[in-house]
C-alpha positions as YAML, in Angstrom:
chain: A
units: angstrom
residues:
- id: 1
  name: UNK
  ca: [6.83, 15.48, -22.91]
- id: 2
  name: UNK
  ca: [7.19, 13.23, -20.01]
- id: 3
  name: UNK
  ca: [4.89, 11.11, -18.80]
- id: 4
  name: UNK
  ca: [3.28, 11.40, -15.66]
- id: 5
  name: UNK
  ca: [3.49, 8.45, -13.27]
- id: 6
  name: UNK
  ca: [-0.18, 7.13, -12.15]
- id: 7
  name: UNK
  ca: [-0.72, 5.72, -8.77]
- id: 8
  name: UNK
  ca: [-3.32, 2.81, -8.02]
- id: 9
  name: UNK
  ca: [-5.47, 2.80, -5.54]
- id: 10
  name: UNK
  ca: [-7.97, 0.52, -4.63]
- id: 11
  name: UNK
  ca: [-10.72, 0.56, -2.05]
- id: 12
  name: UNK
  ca: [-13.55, -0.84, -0.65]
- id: 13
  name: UNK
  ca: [-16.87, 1.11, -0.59]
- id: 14
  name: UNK
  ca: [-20.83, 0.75, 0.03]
- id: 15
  name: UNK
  ca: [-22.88, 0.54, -3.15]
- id: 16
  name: UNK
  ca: [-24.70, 3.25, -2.67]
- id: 17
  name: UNK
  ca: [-21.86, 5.69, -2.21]
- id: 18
  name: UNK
  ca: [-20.13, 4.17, -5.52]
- id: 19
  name: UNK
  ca: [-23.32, 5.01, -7.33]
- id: 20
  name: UNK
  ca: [-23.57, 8.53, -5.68]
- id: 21
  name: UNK
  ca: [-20.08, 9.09, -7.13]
- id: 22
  name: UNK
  ca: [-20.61, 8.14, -10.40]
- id: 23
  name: UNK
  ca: [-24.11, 10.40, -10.71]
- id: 24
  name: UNK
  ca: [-21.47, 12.75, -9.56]
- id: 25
  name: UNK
  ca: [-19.28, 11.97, -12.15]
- id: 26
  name: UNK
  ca: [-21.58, 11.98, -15.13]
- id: 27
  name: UNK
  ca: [-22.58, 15.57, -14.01]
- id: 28
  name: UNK
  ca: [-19.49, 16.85, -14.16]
- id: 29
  name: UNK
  ca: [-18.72, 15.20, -17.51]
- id: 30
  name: UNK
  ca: [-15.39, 13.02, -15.85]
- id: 31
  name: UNK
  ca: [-14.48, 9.22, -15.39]
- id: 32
  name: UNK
  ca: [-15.35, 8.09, -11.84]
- id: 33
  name: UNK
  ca: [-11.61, 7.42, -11.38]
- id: 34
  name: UNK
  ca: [-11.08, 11.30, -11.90]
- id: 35
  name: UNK
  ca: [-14.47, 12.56, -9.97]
- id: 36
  name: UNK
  ca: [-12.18, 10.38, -6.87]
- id: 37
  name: UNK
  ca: [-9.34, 12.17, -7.25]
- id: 38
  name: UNK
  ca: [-11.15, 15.75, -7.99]
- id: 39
  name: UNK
  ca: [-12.86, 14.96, -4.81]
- id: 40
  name: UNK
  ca: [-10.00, 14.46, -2.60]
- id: 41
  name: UNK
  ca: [-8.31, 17.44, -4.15]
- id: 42
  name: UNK
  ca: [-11.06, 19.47, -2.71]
- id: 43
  name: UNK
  ca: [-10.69, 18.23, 0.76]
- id: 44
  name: UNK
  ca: [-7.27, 18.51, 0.95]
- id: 45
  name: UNK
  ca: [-7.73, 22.07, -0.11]
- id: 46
  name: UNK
  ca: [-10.08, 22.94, 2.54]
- id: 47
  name: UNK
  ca: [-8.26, 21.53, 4.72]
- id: 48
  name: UNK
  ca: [-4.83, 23.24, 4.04]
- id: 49
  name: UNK
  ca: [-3.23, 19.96, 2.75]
- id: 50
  name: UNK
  ca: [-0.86, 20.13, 0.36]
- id: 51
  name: UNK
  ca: [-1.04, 18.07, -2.73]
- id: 52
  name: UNK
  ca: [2.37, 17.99, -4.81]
- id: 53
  name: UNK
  ca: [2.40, 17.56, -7.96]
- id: 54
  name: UNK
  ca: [4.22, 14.54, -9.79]
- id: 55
  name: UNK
  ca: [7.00, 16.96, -11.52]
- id: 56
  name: UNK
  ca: [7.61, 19.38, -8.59]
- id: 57
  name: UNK
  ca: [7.88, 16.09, -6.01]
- id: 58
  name: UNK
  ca: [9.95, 14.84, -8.62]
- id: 59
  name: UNK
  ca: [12.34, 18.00, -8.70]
- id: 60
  name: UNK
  ca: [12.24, 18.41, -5.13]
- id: 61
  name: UNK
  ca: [14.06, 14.76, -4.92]
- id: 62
  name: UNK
  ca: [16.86, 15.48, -7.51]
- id: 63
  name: UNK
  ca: [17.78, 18.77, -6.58]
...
């Protein structure tokens, strides 16, 4: 199986939102890291962005 490449990213936010997102987190049973991406998933989503997929991007660029 391969493995799926993993992007950093790091950013600066207030305190209080950080701890919002990890009540959020702990709700929903994920990491914080994961409740992020989940999160921005949505929005994109509702916004009609597409998010690709490590494999299909990858596909797309060989062929």
């Amino acid at each position: 199986m391969p493995r799926t490449k993993i992007a950093t990213l790091n950013l600066r936010i207030a305190p209080a939102v950080k701890q919002a997102v990890r009540r959020a987190a702990e709700r929903e049973h994920r990491s914080v890291a994961n409740m992020v991406e989940t999160l921005i998933r949505r929005h994109c989503d509702a916004e009609g962005i597409p998010v690709r997929e490590a494999a299909n991007a990858q596909e797309d660029a060989n062929g």
